[in-house]
N, C-alpha and C positions, 0 to 999 in steps of 0.2 A: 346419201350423206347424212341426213337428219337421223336416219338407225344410227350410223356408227356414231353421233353423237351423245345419242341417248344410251348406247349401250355405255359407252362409255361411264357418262354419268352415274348410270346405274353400279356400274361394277365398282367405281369410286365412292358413291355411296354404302355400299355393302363392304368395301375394304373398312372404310373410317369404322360400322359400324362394331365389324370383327374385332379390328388392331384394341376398340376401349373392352374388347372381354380381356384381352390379355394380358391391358395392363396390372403394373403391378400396385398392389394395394399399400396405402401406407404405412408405415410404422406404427404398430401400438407405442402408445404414452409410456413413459417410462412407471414404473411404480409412484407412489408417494412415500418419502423416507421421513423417518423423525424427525426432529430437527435436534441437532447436535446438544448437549447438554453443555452447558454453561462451564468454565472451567477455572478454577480459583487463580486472583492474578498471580503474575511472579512477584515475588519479594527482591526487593534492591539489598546488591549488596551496601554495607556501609562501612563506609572509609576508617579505615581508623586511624588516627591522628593523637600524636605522642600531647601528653600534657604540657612538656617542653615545648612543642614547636604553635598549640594553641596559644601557647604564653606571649613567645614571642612576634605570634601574627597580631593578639592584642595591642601588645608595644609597640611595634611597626605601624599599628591603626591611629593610634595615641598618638606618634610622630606624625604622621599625615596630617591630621588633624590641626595640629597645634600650628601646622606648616600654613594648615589653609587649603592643602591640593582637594583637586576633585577631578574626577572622568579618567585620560588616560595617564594625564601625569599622576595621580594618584595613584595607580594600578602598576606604572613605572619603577615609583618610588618604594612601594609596600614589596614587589616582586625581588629588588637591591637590598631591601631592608632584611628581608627574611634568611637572604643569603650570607648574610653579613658585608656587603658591598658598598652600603650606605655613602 
């Protein structure tokens, strides 16, 4: 019994040592890449906004003001005013 133990062993050990010839090797690293160039920002568009209607956002401001509002009533107020809803 103590053979078929040892063979055993043996043959188990000569398996493990085979199986690591066969494994497979790891991946090469990938290259090393440049690193991207830097790329100019975008530009915003901008609004354009009638001389008219800056007029009357002033005046609508002027009104608030004189009112006293502030925060959302203000915001309210200037948003009615602009429409003519005042």
């Amino acid at each position: 019994m103590n053979a078929v133990v040892r063979l055993t062993l043996a043959g188990a050990f000569a398996f493990g040592l085979s199986a690591t010839a066969f494994a497979q090797a790891p991946a090469p690293a990938p290259a090393p890449t440049a690193p991207a160039a830097p790329t100019a920002p975008i530009p915003k568009k901008e609004k354009k906004i009638s001389p008219e209607a800056t007029a009357k956002a002033k005046e609508c401001s002027a009104k608030a003001d004189a009112q006293g509002l502030h925060g959302k009533a203000r915001k309210e107020f200037r948003a009615k005013c602009k429409k003519g809803e005042e």
